[in-house]
N, C-alpha and C positions, 0 to 999 in steps of 0.2 A: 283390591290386592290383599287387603287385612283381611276380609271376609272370608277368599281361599284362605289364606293362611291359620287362620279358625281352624277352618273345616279340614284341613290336612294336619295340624297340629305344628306347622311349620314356625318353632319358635326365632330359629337361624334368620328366617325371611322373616318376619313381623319387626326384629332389633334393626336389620338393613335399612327398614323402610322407616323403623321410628327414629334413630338417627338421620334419614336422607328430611324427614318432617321438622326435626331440630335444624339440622341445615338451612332450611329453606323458610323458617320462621312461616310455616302452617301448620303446628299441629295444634295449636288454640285459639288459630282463626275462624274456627267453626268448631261448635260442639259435640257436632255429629261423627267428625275425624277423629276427634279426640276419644268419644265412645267407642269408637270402632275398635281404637288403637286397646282400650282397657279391657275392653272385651275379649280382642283378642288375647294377648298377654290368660287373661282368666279363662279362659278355656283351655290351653295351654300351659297351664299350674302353674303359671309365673306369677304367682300373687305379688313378693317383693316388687316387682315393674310394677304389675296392675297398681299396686298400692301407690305407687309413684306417680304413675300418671292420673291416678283419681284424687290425690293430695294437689296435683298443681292445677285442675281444671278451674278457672273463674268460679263458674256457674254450673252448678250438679243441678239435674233433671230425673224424673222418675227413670229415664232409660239410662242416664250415667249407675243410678245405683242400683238400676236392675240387672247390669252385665257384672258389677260387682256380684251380689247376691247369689243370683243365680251361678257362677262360677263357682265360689263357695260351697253352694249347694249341689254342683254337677260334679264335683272332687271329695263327696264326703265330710265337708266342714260345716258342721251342723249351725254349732255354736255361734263358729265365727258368720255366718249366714245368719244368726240371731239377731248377733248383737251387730251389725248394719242395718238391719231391716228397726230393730230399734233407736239409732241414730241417725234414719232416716228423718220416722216421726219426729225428733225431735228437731229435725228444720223445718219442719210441718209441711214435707211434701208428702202426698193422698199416694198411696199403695193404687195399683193398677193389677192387671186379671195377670201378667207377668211375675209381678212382685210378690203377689200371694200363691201362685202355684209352687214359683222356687222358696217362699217362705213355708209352705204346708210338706215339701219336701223334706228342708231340716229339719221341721219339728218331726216328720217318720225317723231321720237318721238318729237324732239323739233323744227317743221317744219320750219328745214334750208335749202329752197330750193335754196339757192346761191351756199353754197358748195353742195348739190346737185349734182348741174350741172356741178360743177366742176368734180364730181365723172364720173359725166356720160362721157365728154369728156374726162378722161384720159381712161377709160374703152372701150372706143369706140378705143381709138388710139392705144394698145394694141392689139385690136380686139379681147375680152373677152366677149363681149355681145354675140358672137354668139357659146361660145363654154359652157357653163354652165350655165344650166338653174335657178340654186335657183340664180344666180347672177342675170339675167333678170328679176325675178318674184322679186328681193328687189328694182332695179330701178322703175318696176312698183309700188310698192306699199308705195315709198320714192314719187314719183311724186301724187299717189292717194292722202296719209295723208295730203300731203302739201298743196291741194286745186288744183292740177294743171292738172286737167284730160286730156286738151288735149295732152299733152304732154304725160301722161300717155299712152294714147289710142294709141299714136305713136308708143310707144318705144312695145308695146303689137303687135301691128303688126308687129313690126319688127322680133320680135323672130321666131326663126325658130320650136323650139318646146314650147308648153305650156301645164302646166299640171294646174290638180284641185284647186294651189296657186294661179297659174298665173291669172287664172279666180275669184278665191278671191277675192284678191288683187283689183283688178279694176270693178267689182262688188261692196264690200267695200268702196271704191270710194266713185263713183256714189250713194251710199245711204245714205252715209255721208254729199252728198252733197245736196241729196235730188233731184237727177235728176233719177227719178223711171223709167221713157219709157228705158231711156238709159239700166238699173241697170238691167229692165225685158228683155229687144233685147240681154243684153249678157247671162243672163238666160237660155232664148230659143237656142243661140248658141251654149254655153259650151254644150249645149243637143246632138244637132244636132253631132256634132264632137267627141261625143260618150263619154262625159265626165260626170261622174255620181256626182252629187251635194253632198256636206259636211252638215254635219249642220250646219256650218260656214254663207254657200253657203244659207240655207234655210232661218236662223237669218237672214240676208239680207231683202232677198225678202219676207218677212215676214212684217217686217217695212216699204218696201216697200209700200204694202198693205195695210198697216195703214193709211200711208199718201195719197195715190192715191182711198184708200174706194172700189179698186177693190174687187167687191164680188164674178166673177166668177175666176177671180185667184187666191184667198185667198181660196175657198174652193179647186182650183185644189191642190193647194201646200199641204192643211191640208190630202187631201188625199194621196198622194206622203210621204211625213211623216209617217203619220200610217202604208202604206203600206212595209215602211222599217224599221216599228218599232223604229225609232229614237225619240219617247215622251220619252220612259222609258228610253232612254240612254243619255240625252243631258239635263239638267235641264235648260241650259240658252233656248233652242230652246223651251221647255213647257210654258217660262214665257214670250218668244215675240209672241209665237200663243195665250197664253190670252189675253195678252196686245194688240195684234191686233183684235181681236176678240171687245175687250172693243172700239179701237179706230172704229172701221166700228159700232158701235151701236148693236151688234150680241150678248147680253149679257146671252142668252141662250148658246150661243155657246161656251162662254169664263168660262160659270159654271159648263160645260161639260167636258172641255179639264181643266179645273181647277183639278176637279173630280179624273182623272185621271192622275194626276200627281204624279209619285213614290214616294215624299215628298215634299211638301211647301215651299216656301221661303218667305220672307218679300216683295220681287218685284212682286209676281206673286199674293199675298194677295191683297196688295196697287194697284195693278194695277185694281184688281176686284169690289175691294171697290170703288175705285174712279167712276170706270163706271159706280155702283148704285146711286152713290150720288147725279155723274151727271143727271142721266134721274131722278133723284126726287126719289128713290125706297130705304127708308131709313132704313124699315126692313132688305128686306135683306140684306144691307151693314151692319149692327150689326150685323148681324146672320153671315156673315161672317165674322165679326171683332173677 
């Protein structure tokens, strides 16, 4: 029941059942309930609970403080994802392939690539890089957010398997960084090695495109898109193919894929507007306003 509750975000049902647990004097009759209980709570962004009920557990375990952490780390709290994983060690319980993926996550969020690296050489020294791949695909994408592509690029070769993240992730990169030839050659690769693009993967090369004003690969992609039907499934991919559409000067193109957007957002308006205002075309930016 806590597990759906997780996974629906049902915080109303997770309080029922942790009072019906206080009730019934089980919820620290086992440790594994009581994980459940904090886990759920922390995916849920009820830290103040979660906090609660990982303050009263007897006996914390790597999986007590890995639903901490990683919650932390799944809501954007880098920091506070730190400084557990550091008060961890210090009851000298061992990090596990859990603990260091949601650890190598905060350090992307609040780009600490000191411990970083530290993650990376205890992970190497384990020899855990090469046996789990979401652990690989979070070093790459802790080294991409941080700025530190080549290292990125490294630790990307290294792996022995890469899947659709893995090419994310350092893709993501590179367009963050605004190094587009790079961001396009792994583009064309992830292809090649038979890996089929996210709209993650498209958002990307998308902005790409904006910025490099490629014309023949901003239309290959818009067709690649339509041809898998992902305008009507993906609203943030509709509003960077306008947006790039506005930034190449194609403002026919951007009123078009405008047009057909399953419903509008404020980014995908602004982004239309602006493009009129720029070339001087002032009707229609109120007509679309």
């Amino acid at each position: 029941m806590l597990k759906t509750c997780a996974k629906e975000k049902n915080l109303s049902k997770a309080r029922q059942i942790h009072a019906d647990l206080i009730k019934k004097e089980l919820i620290f009759e086992d440790v594994y309930v009581a994980t459940a209980l904090l886990s759920t709570y922390a995916k849920c962004g009820a830290f103040e609970k979660a906090l609660e009920v990982f303050e009263e557990i007897p006996v914390r375990n790597v999986v007590t403080w890995n639903a901490l952490i990683a919650g932390y780390s799944q809501h954007g709290f880098g920091s506070k994802a730190l400084e557990c994983f550091n008060q961890m060690r210090d009851e000298q319980i061992s990090p596990d392939v859990i603990t260091y993926t949601s650890v190598l996550k905060a350090c992307g969020i609040v780009k600490s690539l000191e411990t970083g690296r530290v993650i990376d050489v205890e992970v190497r020294t384990k020899g855990l890089l090469q046996k789990d791949v979401m652990l690989g695909n979070s070093l790459v994408d802790m080294y991409a957010k941080c700025g530190a592509l080549e290292k990125a690029q490294e630790v990307f070769d290294e792996l022995p398997v890469r899947n659709v993240v893995t090419w994310n992730a350092l893709i993501t990169g590179y367009t963050q960084q605004e190094v587009g030839d790079q961001a396009l050659k792994c583009f064309r690769q992830m292809q090649d090695e038979g890996i089929s693009p996210t709209a993650v993967t498209y958002v990307c090369i998308l902005k790409v495109c904006g910025f490099l004003r490629s014309m023949k690969t901003r239309e290959g992609i818009d067709l690649k898109i339509r041809k898998r039907t992902l305008l009507q499934k993906d609203v943030m991919l509709g509003n960077t193919l306008v947006d790039m559409y506005v930034k190449c000067g194609a403002l026919e193109k951007a009123q078009h894929v405008f047009e057909q957007l399953p419903y509008l957002t404020v980014f995908s308006g602004t982004a239309l507007i602006s493009g009129y205002v720029e070339n001087g075309l002032s009707d229609e930016a109120l007509k679309c306003f």
